[in-house]
N, C-alpha and C positions, 0 to 999 in steps of 0.2 A: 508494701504499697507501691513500689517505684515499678516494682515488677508488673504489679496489675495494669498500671498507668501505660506504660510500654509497652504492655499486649494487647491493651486496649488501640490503642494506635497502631498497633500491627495489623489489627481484626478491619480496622476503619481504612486502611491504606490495600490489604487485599481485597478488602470489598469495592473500593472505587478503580483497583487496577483494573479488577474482572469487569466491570462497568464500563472501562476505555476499551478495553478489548474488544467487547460489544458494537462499541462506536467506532472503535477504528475496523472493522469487519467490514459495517454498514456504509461507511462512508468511498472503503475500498469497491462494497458490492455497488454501489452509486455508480462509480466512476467506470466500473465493468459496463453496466449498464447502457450509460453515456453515448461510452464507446460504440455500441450493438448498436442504438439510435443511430448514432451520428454515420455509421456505414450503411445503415436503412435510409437514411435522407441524403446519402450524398448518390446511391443507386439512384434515386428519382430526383437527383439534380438539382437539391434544394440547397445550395450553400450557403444562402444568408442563415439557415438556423444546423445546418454545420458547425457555422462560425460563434453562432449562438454558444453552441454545443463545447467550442473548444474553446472559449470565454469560461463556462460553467467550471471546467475541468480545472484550468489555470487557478480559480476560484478554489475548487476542495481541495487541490494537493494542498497548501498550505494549511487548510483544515486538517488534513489527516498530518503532515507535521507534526501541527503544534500540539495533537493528543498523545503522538506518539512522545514528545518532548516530555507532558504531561505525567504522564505514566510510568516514564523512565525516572522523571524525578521524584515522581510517589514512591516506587520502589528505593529510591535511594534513601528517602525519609524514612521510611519505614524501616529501613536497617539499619541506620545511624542514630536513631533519636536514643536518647538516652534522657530520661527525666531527673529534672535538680528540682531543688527551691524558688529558683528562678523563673516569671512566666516567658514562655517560647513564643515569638514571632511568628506563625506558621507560615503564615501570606509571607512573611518577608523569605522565610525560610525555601518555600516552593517557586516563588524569583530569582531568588538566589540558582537553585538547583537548574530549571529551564535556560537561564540565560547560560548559565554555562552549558548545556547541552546544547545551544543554540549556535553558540561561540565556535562550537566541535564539528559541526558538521551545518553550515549557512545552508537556508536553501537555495537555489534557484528553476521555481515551478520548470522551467523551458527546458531542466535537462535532467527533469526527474521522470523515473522508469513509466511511472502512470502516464505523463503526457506525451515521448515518444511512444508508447504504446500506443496512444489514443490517434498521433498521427499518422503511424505508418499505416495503422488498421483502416482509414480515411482513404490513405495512399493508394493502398492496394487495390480498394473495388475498382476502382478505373485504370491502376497501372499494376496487375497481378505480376507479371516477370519482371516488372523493372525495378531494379536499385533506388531506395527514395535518395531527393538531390542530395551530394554530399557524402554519402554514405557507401560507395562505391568500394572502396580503397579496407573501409571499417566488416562488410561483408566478408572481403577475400581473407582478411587477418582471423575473422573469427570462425568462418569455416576449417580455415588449417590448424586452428589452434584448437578449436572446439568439433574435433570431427565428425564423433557419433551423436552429439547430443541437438535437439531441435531448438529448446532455447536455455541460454545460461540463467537465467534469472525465472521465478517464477510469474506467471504475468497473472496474478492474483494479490499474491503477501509483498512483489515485488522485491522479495528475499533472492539471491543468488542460488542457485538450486547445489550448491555446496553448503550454504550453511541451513538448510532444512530438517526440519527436524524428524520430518515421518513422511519423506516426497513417494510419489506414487507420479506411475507416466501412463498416460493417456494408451487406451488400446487403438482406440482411433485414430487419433491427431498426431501421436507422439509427443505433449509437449509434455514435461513433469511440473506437478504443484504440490503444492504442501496439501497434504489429504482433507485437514480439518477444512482450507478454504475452500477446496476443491467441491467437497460433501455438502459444505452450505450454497455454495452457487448451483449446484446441481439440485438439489431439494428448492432454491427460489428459482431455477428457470427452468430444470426439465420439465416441467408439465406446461410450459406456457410457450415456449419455442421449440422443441424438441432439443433444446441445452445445445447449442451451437459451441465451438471452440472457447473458450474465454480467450483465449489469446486473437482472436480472427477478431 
């Protein structure tokens, strides 16, 4: 019986992971989005809903977070639970699990990969060759460090393009993404823009 119970919470914990996955996709494909907008209104000069735009963003990185936080701690329940006599806390159990993944890695939206993403891409329609402020000094390190590659990180899953698990590189752009993100932003935008960069 303990076995069934524990599979059953296995069955229940994969099923809601696959579910966050879904949501943290969506909420990444949002923020792609955003981005596309907020580089379409900043060409026609529209800053007040720019800024709209990079309000919105500050808004869902902490969104995608805390699902990610979510998901990381369903997977740990799901491996650890063990069924007694005893009734289990789950709520306290899944607080438990988040705040310590929270504890591990704090966020701060301003210095997370989606939001400089969102700004440099801002940056660029108006200042294409130039360094965004600040960033001068961080260009020259990561060109010498990173020589052949266009970008370290994938600007989709927001994953470092070292820890990817199936990366594929752009024939166009050069940039590399994780395939699976790569395949759904091109199936939701290539027929509607002709699938511009995800990184631009």
């Amino acid at each position: 019986m303990a076995t069934s119970i524990a599979d059953r919470i296995g069955v229940t914990v994969s099923n809601l992971e696959t579910s966050n996955h879904s949501l943290i996709a969506d909420v990444r494909n949002s923020l792609v989005t955003i981005k596309m907008i907020a580089q379409d209104l900043e060409r026609e000069n529209k800053s007040d809903l720019v800024k709209q735009l990079d309000k919105a963003t500050l808004e869902l990185i902490p969104l995608s977070d805390d699902i990610i936080h979510l998901s990381s701690a369903l997977q740990a329940i799901g491996k650890e639970y063990n069924s007694s006599n005893e009734s289990t806390d789950f709520k306290k159990l899944l607080d438990e699990h988040i705040s310590q993944r929270e504890a591990v890695s704090p966020l701060v939206p301003e210095n997370h990969v989606f939001y400089k993403q969102f700004k440099e891409a801002v940056w660029r329609v108006s200042h294409a060759d130039e360094p965004m402020p600040g960033e001068e000094h961080e260009d020259i390190i990561m060109t010498s460090s990173q020589c052949s590659l266009v970008n370290t990180i994938c600007p989709l899953t927001g994953k470092p393009v070292t820890e990817l698990k199936d990366p594929v590189r752009s024939t166009e752009c050069k940039h590399i993404y994780e395939k699976e993100a790569v395949m759904n932003h091109i199936k939701m935008y290539g027929k509607k823009r002709g699938c511009k960069c995800a990184a631009a």
